[in-house]
C-alpha positions in Angstrom: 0.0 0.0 0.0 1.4 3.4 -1.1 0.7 6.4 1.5 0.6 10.0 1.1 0.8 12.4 3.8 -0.1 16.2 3.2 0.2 18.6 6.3 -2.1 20.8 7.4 -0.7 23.8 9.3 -2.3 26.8 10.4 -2.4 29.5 8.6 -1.4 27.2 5.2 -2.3 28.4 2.5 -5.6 26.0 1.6 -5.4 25.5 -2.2 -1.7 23.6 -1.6 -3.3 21.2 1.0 -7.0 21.0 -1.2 -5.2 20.9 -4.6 -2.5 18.4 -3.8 -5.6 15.7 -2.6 -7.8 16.2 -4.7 -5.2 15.5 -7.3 -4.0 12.4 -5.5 -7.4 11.0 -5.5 -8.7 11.6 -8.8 -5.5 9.5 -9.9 -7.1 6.6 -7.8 -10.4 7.0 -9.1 -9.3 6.9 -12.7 -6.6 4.0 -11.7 -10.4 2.0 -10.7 -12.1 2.9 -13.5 -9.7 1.6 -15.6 -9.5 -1.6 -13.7 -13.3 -1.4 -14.4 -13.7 -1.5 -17.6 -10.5 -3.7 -18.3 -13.4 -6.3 -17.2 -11.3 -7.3 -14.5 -12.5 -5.7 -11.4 -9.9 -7.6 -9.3 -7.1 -6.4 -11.3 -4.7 -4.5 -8.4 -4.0 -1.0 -9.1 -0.5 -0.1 -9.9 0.3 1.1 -6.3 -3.4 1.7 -4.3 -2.7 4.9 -2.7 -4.1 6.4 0.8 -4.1 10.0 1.3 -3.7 11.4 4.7 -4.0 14.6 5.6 -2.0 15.2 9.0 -1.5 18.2 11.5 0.7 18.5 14.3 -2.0 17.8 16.5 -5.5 16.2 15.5 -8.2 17.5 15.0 -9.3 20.9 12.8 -6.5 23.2 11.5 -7.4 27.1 9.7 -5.6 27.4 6.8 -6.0 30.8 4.7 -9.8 30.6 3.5 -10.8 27.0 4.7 -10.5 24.8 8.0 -9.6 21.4 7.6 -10.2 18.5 9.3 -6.6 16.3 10.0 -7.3 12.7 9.8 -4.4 12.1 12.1 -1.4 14.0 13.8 1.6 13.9 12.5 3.3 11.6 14.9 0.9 9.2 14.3 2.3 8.3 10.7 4.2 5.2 10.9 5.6 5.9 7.4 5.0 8.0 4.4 5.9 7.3 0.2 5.5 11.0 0.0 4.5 14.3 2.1 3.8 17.5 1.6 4.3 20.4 3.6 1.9 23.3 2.6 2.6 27.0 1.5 2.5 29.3 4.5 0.2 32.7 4.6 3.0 35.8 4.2 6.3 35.9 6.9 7.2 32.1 7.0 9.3 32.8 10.0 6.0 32.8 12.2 5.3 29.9 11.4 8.9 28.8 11.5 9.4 30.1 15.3 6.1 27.9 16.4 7.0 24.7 15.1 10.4 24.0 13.4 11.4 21.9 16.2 8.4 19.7 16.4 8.1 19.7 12.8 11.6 19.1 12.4 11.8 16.0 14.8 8.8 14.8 12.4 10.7 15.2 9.3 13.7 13.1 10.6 11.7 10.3 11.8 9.6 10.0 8.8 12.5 10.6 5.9 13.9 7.7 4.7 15.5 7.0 1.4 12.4 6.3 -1.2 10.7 9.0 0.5 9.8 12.2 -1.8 9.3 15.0 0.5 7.9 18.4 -1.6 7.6 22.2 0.3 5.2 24.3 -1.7 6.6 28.1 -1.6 8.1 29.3 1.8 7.8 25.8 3.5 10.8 25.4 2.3 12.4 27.2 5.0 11.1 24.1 7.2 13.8 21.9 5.0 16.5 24.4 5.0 16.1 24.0 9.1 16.8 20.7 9.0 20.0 21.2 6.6 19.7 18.5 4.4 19.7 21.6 1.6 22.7 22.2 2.3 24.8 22.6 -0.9 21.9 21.5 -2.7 20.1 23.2 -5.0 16.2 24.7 -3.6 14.1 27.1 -4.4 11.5 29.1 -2.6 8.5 31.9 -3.1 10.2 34.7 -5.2 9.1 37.2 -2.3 11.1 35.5 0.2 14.3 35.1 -2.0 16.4 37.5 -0.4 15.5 36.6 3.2 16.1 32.8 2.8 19.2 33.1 1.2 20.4 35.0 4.0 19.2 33.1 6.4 20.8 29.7 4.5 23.6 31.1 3.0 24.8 27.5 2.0 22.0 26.5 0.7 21.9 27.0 -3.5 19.5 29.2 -4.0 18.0 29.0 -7.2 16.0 31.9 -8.4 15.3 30.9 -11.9 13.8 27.5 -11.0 10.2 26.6 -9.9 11.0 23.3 -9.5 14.1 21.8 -7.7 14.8 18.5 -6.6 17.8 16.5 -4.7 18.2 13.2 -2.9 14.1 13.3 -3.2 13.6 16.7 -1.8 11.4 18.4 -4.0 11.1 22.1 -3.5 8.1 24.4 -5.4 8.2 27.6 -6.0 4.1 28.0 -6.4 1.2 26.6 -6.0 0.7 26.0 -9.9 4.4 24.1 -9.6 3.3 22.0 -7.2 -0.1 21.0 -9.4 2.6 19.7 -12.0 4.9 18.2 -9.3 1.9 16.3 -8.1 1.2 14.9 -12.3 5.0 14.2 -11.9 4.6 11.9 -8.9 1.0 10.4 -9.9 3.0 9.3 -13.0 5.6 7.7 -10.8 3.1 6.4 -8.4 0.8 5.6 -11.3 1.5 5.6 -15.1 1.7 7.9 -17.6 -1.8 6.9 -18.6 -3.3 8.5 -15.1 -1.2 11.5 -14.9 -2.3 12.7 -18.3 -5.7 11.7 -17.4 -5.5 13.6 -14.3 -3.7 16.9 -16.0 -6.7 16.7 -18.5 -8.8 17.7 -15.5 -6.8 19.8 -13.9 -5.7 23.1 -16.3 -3.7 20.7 -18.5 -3.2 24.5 -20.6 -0.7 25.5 -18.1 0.4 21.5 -17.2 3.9 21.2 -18.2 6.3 18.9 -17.6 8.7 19.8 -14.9 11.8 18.3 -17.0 11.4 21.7 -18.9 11.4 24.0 -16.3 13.1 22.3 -13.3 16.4 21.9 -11.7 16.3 18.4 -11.0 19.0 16.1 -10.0 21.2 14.3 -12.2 19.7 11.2 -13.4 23.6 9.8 -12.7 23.3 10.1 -9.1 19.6 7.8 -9.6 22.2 5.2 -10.6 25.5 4.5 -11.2 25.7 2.6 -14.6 28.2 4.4 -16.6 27.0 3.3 -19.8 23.4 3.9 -19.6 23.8 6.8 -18.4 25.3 7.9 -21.5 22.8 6.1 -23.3 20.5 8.0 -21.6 21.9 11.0 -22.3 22.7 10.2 -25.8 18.9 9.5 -26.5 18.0 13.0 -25.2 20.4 14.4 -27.8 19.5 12.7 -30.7 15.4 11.3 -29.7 14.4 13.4 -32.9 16.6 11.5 -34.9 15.5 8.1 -36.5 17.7 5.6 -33.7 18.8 2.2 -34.1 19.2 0.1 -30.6 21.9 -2.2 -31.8 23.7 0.5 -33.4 23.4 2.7 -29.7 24.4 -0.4 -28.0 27.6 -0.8 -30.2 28.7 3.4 -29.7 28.6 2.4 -25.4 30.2 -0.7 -25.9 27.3 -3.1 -24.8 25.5 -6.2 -25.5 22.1 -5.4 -26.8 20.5 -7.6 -24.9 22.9 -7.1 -21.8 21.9 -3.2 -22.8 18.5 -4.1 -22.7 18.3 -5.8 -19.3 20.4 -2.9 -17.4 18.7 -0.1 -19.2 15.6 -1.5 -17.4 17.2 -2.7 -14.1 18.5 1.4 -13.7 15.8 3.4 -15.0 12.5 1.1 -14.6 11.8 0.9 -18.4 13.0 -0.5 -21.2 15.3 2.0 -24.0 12.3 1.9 -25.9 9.6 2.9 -23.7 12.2 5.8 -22.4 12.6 7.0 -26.1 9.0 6.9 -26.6 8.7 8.9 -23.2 10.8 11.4 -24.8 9.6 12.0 -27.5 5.8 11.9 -26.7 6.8 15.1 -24.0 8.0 16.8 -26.9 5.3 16.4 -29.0 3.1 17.6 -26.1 5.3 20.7 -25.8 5.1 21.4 -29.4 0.7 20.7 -29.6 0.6 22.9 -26.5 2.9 25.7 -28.0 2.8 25.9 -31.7 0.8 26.1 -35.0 2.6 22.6 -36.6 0.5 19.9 -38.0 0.3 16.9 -36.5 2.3 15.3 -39.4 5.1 17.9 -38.5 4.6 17.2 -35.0 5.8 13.6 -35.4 7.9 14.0 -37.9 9.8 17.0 -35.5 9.7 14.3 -32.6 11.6 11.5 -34.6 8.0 9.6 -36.1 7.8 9.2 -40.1 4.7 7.5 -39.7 2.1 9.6 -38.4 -0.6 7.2 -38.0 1.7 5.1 -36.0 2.5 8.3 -33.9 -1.4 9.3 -33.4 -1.9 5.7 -32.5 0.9 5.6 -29.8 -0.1 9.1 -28.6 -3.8 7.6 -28.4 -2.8 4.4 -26.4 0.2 5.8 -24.1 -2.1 8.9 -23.2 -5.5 8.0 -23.7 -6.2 10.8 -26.2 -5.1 11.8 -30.0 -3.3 13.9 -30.7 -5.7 16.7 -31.9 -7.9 15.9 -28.4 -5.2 16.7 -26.3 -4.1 20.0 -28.9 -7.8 21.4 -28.0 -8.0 20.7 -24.6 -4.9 22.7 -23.7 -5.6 25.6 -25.8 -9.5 25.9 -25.7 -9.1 28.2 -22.6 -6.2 30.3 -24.0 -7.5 34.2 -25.1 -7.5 35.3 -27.9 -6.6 38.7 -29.5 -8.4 40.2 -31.9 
């Protein structure tokens, strides 16, 4: 069973705490429904998923705008897959003075190493206390730049991210970069199926994926294979490009089917499904962002066949191509 914890502080600001579950469990409801109708309806989920949301203490907590209702304290989570900790209403160092220390002891206990751990805006002070940022890379609300990086002058402060993320510690810099953090970790706690299905509901106009915008950690300290990292990296050069396996596996010097096996024993997928990955983000990019055809789409994203594209697009994503083109950019204005 995979748990998430979200904390409810007072004075949070509501919509990270109401936005953050209500994300988590639409991805369960569509992981059921497509359970459902697979005619199976004892077919597992990919990881079933409880959502708690905790305070320090049980019972109701005021956030900014709404009062919630903590279905445990905090010290009463045994263990966590993932937790957030909320955006804070204005000066954080309020709330930093009332509860780093219990909040801090909480943090410890629960952090292990699968754990993912995400502070929305100025709760990222909270994990600068701890000093696990520590030359690391974070990022905080743009109004509290100058005070945090005085007050963690060894932290690395980075301005021009929303996004960061080290050794699982996931900082965002707004509420809206935390709605695409959370498609980020449905997809990891999911598939790529639920996130987009979940995006779809929620804005998918302004969904991006965080790769494009994020500081994130380097995929070579997720593993230590040598040689797929390269591949890896190789495939992000040249994804566009029409790519022979065999012919990748001879340029790193392994054997394709040893290739094959440690591709997917370091990164979870197989080089295929991670080249379709991305090159099916790219083509998202471009449908959200430009005037190409589809044809020019997936020719642009390494595809000669587009039918073959539109049907990949169709099954990885659960939409076409042109579906998912007019759902992000029905809502965008337009000048006259």
């Amino acid at each position: 069973m995979t748990h998430a914890t979200i904390l409810a502080l007072p004075g949070s600001l509501s919509a990270s705490i109401s936005l953050s579950a209500e994300m988590l469990s639409a991805a369960n409801d569509l992981a059921r429904s497509q359970a459902h109708r697979s005619g199976n309806s004892r077919k597992s989920l990919h990881q079933p998923l409880t959502v708690t949301i905790a305070g320090l203490e049980q019972g109701s907590v005021s956030g900014k705008g709404l009062r919630f209702l903590c279905d445990a304290a905090l010290a009463d989570i045994a263990s966590t897959d993932l937790l957030i900790l909320p955006a804070l209403w204005r000066n954080p160092l309020i709330s930093l003075q009332q509860n780093t220390q219990r909040l801090t002891k909480e943090l410890q206990r629960l952090r292990k190493p699968a754990t993912r751990i995400c502070a929305v805006g100025t709760s990222s002070f909270f994990l600068a206390e701890t000093g696990w940022l520590n030359h690391q890379p974070a990022t905080t609300h743009w109004s509290y730049f100058d005070v945090f990086a005085k007050r963690y002058p060894q932290v690395q402060l980075k301005r021009e991210f929303l996004i960061t993320e080290t050794n699982n510690l996931f900082c965002a810099g707004s509420i809206n970069a935390v709605a695409d953090l959370m498609i980020y970790f449905i997809e990891q706690l999911f598939d790529q199926r639920i996130a987009m299905g979940v995006a779809s509901q929620f804005s998918p106009e302004i969904r991006r994926p965080i790769t494009l915008y994020g500081h994130m950690q380097g995929e070579h300290e997720l593993h230590a294979d040598e040689a797929i990292i390269e591949a890896q990296q190789w495939l992000r050069d040249h994804h566009h490009e029409t790519i022979n396996m065999q012919s990748l596996c001879e340029k790193i010097g392994i054997h394709y089917r040893s290739f094959n096996r440690r591709f997917k024993q370091s990164t979870g997928m197989t080089p295929v499904a991670y080249l379709q990955q991305l090159r099916l983000s790219q083509a998202r990019e471009l449908l959200q962002s430009t005037n190409l055809s589809i044809g020019e789409i997936a020719s642009q994203v390494g595809y000669e066949d587009t039918s073959f594209f539109c049907e990949l697009f169709r099954r990885t994503l659960n939409q076409t191509p042109q579906a998912f083109r007019n759902s992000v950019r029905g809502k965008l204005f337009r000048v006259i």
